[in-house]
mmJSON file of the N, C-alpha and C atoms, coordinates in Angstrom:
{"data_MODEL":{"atom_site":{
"group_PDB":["ATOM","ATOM","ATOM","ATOM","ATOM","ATOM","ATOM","ATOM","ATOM","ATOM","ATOM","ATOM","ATOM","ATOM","ATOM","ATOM","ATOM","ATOM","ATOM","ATOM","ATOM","ATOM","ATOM","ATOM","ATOM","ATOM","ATOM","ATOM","ATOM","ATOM","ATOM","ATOM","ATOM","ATOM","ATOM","ATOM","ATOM","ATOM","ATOM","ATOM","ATOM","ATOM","ATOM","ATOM","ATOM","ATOM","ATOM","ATOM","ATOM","ATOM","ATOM","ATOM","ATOM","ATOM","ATOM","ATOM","ATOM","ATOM","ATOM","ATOM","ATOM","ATOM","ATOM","ATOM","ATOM","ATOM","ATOM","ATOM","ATOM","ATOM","ATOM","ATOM","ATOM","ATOM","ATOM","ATOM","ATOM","ATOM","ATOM","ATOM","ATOM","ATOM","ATOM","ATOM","ATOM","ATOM","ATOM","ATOM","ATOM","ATOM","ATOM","ATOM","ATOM","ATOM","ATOM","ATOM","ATOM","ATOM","ATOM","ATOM","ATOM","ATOM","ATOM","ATOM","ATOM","ATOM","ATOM","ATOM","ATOM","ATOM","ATOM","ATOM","ATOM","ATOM","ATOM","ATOM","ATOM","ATOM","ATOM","ATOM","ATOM","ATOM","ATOM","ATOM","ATOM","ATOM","ATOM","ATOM","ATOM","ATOM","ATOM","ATOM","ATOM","ATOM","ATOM","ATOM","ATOM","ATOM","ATOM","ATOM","ATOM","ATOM","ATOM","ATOM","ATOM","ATOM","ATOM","ATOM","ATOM","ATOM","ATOM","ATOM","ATOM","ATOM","ATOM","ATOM","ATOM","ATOM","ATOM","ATOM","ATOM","ATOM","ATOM","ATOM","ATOM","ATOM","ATOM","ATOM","ATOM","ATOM","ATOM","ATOM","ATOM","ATOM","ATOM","ATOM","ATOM","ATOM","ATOM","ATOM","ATOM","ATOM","ATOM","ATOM","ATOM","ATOM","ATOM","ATOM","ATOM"],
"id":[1,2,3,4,5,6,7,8,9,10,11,12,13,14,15,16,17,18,19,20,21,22,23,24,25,26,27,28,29,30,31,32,33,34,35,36,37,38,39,40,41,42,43,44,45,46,47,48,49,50,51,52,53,54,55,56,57,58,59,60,61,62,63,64,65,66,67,68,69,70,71,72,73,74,75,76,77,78,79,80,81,82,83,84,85,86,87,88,89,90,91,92,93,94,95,96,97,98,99,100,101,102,103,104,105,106,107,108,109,110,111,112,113,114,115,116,117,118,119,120,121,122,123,124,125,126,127,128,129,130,131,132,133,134,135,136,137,138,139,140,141,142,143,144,145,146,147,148,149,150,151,152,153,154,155,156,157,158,159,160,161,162,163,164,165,166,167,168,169,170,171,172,173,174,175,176,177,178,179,180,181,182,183,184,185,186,187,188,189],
"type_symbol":["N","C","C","N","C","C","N","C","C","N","C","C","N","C","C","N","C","C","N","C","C","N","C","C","N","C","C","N","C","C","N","C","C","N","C","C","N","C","C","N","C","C","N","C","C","N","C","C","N","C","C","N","C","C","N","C","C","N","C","C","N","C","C","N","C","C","N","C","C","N","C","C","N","C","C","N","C","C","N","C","C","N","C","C","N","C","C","N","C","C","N","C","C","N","C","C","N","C","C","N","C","C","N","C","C","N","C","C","N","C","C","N","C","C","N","C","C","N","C","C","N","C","C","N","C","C","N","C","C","N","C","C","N","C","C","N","C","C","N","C","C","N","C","C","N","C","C","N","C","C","N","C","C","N","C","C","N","C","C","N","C","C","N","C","C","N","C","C","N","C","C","N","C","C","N","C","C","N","C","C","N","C","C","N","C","C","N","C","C"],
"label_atom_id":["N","CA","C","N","CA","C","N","CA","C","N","CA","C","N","CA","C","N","CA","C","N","CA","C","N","CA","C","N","CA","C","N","CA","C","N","CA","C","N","CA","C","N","CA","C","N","CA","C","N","CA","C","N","CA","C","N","CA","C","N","CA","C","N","CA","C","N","CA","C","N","CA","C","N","CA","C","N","CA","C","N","CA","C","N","CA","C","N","CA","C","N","CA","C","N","CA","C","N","CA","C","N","CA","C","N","CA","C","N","CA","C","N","CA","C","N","CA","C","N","CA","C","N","CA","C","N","CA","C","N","CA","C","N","CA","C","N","CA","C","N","CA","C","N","CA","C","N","CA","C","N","CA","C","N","CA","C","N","CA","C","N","CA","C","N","CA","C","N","CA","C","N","CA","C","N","CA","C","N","CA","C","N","CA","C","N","CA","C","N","CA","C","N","CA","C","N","CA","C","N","CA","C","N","CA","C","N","CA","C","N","CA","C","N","CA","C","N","CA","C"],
"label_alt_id":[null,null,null,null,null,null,null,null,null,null,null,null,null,null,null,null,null,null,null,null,null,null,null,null,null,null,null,null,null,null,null,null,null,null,null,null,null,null,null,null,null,null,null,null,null,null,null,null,null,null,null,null,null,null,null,null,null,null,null,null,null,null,null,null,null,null,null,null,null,null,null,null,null,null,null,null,null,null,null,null,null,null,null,null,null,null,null,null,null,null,null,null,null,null,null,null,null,null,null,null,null,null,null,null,null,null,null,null,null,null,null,null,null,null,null,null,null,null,null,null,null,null,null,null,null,null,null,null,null,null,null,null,null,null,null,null,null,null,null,null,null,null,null,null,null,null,null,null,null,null,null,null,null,null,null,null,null,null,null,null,null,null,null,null,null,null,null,null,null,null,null,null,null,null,null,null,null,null,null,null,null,null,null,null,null,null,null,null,null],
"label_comp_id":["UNK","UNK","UNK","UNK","UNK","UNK","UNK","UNK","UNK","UNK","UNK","UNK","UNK","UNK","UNK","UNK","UNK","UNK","UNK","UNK","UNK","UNK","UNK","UNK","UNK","UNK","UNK","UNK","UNK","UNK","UNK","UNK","UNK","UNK","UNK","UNK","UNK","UNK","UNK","UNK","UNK","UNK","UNK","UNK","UNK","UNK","UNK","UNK","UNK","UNK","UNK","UNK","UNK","UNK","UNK","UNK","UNK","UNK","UNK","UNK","UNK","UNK","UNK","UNK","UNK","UNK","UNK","UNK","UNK","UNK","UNK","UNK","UNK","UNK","UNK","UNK","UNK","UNK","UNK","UNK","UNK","UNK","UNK","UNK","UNK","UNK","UNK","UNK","UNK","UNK","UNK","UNK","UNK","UNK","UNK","UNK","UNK","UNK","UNK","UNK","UNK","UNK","UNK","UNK","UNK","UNK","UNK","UNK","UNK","UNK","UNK","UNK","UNK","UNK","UNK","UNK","UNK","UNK","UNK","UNK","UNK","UNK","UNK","UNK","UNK","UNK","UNK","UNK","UNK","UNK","UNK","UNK","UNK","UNK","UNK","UNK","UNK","UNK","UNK","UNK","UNK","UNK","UNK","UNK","UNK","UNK","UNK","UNK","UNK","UNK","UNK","UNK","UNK","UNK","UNK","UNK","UNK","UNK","UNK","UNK","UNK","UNK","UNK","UNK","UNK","UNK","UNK","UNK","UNK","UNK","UNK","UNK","UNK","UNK","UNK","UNK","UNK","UNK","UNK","UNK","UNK","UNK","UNK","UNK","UNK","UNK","UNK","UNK","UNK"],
"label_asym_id":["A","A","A","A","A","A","A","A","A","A","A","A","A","A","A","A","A","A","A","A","A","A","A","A","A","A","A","A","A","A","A","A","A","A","A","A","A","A","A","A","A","A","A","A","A","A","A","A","A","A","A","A","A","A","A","A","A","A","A","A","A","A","A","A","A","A","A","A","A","A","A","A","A","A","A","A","A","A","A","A","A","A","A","A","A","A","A","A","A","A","A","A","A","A","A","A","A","A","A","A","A","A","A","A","A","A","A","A","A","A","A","A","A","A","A","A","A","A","A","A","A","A","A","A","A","A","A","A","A","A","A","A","A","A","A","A","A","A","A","A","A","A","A","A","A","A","A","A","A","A","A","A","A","A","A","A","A","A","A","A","A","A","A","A","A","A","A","A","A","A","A","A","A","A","A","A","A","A","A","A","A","A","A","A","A","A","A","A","A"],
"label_entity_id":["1","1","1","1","1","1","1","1","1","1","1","1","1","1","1","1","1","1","1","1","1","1","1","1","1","1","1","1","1","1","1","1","1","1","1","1","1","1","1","1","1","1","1","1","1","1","1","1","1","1","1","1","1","1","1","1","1","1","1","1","1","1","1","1","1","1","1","1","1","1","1","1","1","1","1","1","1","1","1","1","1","1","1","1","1","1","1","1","1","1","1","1","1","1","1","1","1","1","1","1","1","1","1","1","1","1","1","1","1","1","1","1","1","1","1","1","1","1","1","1","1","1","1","1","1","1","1","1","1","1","1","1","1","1","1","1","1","1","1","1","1","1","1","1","1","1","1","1","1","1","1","1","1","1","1","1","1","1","1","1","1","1","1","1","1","1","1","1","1","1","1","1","1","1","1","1","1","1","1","1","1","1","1","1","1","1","1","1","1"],
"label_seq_id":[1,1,1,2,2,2,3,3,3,4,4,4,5,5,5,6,6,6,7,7,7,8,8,8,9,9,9,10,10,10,11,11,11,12,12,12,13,13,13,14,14,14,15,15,15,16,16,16,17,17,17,18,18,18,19,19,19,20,20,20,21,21,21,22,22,22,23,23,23,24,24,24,25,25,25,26,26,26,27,27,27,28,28,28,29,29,29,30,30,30,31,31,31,32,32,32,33,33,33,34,34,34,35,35,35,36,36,36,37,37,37,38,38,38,39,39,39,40,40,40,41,41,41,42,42,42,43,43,43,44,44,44,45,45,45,46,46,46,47,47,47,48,48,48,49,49,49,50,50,50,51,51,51,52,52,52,53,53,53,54,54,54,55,55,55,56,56,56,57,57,57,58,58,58,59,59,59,60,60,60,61,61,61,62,62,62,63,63,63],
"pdbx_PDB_ins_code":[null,null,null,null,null,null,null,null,null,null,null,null,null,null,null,null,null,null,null,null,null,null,null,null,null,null,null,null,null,null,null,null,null,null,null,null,null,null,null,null,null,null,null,null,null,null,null,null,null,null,null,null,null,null,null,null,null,null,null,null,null,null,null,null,null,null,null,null,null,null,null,null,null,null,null,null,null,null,null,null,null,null,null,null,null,null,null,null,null,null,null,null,null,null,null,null,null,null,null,null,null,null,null,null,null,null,null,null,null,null,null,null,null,null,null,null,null,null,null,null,null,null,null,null,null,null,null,null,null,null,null,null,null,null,null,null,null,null,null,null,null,null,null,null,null,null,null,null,null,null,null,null,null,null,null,null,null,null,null,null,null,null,null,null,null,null,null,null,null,null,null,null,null,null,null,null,null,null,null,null,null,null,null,null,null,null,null,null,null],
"Cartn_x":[37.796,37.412,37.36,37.625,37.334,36.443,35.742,34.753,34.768,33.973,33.957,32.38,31.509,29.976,29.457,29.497,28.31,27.274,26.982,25.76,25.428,26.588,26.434,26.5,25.718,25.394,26.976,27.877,29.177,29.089,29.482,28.875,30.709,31.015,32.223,32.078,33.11,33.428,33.746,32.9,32.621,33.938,35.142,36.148,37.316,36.811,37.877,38.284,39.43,39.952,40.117,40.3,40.345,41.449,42.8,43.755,43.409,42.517,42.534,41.008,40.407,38.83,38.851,37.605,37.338,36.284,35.415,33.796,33.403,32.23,31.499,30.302,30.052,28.585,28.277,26.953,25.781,25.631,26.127,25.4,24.652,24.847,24.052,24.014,22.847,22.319,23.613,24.13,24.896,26.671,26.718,28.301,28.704,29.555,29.69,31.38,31.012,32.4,33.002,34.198,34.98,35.879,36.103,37.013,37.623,38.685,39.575,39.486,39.503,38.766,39.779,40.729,41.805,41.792,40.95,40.585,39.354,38.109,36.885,36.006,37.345,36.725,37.426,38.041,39.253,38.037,38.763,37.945,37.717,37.117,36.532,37.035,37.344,37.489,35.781,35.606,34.044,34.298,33.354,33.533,32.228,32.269,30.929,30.681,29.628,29.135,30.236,31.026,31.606,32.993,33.345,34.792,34.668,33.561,33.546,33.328,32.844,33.094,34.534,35.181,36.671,37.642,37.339,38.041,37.876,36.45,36.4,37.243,36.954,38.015,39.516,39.727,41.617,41.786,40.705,41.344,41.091,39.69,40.128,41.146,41.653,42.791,44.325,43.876,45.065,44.894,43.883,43.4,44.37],
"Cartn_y":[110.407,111.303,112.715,113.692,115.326,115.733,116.935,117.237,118.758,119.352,120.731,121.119,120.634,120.292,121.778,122.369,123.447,123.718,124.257,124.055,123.286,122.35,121.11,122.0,121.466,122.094,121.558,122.08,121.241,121.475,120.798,120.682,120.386,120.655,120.81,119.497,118.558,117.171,117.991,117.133,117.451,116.807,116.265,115.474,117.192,117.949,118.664,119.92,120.369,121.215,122.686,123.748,124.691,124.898,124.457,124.416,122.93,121.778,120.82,120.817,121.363,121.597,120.326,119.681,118.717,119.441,119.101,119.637,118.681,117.943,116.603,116.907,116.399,116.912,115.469,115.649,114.537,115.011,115.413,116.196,115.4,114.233,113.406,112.166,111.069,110.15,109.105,108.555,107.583,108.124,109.302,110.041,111.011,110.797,111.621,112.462,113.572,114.972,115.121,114.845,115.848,116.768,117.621,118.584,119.613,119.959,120.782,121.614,122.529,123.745,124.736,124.334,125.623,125.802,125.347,125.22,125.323,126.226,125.61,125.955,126.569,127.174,126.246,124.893,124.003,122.702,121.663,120.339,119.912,119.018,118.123,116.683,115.515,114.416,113.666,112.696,112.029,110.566,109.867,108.654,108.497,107.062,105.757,105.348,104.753,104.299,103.531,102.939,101.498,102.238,103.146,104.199,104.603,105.645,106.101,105.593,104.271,103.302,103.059,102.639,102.596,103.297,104.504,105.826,106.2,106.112,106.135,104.925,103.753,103.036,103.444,103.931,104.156,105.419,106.279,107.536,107.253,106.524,106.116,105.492,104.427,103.835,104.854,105.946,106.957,107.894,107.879,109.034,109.015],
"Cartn_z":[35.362,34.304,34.885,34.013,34.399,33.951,34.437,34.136,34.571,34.434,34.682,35.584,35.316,36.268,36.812,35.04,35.472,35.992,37.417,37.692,38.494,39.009,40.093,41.306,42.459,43.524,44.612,44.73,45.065,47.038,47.278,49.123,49.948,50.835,51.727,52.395,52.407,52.82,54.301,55.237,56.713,57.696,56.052,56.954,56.655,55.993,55.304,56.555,56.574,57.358,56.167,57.331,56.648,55.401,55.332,54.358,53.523,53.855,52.638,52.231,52.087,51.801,50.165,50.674,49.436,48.855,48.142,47.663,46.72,47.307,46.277,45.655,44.994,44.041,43.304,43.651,42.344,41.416,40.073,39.244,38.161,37.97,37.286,37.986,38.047,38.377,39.367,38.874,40.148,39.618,39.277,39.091,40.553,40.69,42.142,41.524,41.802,41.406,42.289,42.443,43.698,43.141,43.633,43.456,44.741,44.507,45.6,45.399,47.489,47.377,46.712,46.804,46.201,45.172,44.102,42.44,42.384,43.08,42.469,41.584,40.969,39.332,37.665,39.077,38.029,37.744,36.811,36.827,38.194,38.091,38.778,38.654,39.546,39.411,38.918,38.433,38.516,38.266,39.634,40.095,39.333,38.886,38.845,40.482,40.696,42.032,42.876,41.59,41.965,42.469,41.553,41.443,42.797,43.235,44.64,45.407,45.702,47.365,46.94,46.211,46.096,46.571,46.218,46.723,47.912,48.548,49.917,50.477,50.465,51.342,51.318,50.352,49.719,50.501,50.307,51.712,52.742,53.577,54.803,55.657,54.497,55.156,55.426,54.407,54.785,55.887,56.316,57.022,58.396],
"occupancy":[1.0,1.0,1.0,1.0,1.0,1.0,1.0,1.0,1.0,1.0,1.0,1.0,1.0,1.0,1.0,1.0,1.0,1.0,1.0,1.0,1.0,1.0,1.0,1.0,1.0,1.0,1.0,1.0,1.0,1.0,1.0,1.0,1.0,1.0,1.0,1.0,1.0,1.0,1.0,1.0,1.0,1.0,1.0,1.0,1.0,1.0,1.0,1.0,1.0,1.0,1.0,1.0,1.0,1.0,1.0,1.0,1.0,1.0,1.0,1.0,1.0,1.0,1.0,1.0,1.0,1.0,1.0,1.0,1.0,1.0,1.0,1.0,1.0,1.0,1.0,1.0,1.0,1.0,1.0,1.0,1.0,1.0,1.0,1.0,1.0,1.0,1.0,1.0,1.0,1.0,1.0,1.0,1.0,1.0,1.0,1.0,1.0,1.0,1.0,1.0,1.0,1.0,1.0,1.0,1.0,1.0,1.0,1.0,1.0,1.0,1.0,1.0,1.0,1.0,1.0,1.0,1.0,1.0,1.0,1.0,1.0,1.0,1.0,1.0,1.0,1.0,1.0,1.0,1.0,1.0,1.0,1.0,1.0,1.0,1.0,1.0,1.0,1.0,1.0,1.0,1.0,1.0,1.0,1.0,1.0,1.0,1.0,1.0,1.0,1.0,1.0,1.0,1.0,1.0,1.0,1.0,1.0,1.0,1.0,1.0,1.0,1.0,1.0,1.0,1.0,1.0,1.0,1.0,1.0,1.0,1.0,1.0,1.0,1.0,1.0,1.0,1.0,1.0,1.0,1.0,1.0,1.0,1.0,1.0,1.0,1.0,1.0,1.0,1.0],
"B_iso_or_equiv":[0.0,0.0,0.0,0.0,0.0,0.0,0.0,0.0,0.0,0.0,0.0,0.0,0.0,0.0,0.0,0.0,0.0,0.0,0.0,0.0,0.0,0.0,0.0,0.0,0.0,0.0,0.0,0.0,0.0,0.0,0.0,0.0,0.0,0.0,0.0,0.0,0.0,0.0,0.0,0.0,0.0,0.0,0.0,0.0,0.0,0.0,0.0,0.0,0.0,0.0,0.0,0.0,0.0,0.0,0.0,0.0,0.0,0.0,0.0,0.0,0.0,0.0,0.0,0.0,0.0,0.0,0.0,0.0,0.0,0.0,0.0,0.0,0.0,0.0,0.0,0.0,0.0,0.0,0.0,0.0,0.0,0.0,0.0,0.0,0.0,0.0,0.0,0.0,0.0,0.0,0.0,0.0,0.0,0.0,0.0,0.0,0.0,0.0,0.0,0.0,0.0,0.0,0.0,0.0,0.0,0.0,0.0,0.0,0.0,0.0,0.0,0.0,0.0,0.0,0.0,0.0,0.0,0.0,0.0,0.0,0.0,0.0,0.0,0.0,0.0,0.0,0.0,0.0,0.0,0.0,0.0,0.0,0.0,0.0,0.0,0.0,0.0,0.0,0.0,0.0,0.0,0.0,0.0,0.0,0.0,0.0,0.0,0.0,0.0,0.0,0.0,0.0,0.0,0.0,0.0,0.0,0.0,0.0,0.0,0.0,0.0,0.0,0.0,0.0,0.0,0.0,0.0,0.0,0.0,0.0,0.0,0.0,0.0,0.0,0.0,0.0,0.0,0.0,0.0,0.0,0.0,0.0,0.0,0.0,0.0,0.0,0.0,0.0,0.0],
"pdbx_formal_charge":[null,null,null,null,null,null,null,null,null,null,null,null,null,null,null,null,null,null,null,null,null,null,null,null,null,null,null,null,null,null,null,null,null,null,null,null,null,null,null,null,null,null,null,null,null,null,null,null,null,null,null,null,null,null,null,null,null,null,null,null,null,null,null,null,null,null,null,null,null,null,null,null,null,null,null,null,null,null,null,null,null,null,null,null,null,null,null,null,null,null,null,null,null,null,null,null,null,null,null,null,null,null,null,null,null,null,null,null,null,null,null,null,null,null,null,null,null,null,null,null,null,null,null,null,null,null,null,null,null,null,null,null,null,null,null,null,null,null,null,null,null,null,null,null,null,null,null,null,null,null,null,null,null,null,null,null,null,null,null,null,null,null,null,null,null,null,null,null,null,null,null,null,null,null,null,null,null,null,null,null,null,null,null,null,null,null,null,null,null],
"auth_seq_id":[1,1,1,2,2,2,3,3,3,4,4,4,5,5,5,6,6,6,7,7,7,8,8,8,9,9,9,10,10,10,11,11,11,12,12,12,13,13,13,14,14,14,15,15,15,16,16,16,17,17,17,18,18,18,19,19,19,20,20,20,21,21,21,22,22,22,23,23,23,24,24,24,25,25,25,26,26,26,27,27,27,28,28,28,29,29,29,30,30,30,31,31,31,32,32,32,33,33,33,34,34,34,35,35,35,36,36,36,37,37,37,38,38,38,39,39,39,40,40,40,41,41,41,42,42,42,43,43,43,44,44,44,45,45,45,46,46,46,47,47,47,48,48,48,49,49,49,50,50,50,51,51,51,52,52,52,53,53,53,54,54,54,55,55,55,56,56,56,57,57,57,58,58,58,59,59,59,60,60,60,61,61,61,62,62,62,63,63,63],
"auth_comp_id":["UNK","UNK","UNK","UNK","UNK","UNK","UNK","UNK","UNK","UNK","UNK","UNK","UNK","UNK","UNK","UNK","UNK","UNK","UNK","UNK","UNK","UNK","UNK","UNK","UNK","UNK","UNK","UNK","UNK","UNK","UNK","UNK","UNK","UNK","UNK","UNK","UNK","UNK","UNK","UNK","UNK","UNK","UNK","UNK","UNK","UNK","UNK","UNK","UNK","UNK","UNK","UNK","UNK","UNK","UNK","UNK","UNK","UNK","UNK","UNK","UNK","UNK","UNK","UNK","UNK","UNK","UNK","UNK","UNK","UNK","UNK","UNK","UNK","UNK","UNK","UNK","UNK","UNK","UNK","UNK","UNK","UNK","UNK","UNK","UNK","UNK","UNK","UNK","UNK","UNK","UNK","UNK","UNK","UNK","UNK","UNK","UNK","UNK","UNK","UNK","UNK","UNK","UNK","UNK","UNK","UNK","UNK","UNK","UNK","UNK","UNK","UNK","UNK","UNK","UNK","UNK","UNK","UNK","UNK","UNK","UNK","UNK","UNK","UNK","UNK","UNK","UNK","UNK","UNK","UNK","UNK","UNK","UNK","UNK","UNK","UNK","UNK","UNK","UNK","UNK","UNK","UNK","UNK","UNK","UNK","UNK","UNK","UNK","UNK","UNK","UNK","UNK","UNK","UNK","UNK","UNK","UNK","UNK","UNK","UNK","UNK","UNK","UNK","UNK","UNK","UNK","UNK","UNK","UNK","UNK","UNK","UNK","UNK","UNK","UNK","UNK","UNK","UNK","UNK","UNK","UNK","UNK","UNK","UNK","UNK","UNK","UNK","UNK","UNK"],
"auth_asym_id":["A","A","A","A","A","A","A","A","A","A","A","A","A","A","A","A","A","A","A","A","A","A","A","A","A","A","A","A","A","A","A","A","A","A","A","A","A","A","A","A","A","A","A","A","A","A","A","A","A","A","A","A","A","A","A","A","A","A","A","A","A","A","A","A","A","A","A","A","A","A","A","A","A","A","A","A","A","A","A","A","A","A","A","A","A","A","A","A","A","A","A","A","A","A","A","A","A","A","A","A","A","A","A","A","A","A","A","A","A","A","A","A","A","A","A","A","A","A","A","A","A","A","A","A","A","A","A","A","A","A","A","A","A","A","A","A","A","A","A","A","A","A","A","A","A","A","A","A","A","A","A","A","A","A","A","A","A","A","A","A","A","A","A","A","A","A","A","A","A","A","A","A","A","A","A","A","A","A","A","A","A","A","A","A","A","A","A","A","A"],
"auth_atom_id":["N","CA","C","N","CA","C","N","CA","C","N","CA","C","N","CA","C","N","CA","C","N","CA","C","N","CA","C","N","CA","C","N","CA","C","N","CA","C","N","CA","C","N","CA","C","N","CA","C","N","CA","C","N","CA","C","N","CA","C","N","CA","C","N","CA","C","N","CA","C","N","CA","C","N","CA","C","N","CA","C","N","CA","C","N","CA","C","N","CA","C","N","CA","C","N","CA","C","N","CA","C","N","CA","C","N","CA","C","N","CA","C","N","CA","C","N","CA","C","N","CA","C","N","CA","C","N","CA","C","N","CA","C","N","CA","C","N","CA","C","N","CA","C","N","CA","C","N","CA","C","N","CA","C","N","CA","C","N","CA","C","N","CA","C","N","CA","C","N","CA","C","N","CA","C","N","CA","C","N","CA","C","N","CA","C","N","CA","C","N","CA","C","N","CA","C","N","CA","C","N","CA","C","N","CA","C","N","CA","C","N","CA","C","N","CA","C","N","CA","C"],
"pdbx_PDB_model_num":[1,1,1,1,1,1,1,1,1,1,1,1,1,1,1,1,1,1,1,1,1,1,1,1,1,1,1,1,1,1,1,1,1,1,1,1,1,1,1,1,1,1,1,1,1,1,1,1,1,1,1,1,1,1,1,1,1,1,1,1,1,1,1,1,1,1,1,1,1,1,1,1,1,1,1,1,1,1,1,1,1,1,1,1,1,1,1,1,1,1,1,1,1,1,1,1,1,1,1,1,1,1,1,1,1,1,1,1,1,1,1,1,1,1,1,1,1,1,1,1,1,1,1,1,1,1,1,1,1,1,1,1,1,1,1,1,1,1,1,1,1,1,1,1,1,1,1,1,1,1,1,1,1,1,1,1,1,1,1,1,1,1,1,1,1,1,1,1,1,1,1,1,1,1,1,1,1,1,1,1,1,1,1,1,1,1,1,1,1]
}}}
């Protein structure tokens, strides 16, 4: 889902390099936002709990 998450406090993924910058945010209860730093005035992706352990395994294995 997209979202736009006015107001979400958005934080720098500690895996991100200076040209692929991620930025994740809680902005409501068990929803987690990511969005890319080169947009961070664009949507947002937004995971369910279940969506984002998913997504984490699917990029680790790319990493």
């Amino acid at each position: 889902m997209l979202g736009q998450h006015h107001g979400a406090e958005f934080h720098k993924s500690s895996h991100s390099d200076p040209d692929n910058c991620v930025y994740v945010a809680r902005p409501q209860g068990a929803t987690v936002a990511v969005k890319d730093g080169k947009t961070p005035h664009g949507p947002a992706l937004e995971f369910g709990d279940p969506g984002w352990g998913a997504f984490i395994e699917w990029a680790a294995r790319r990493a």
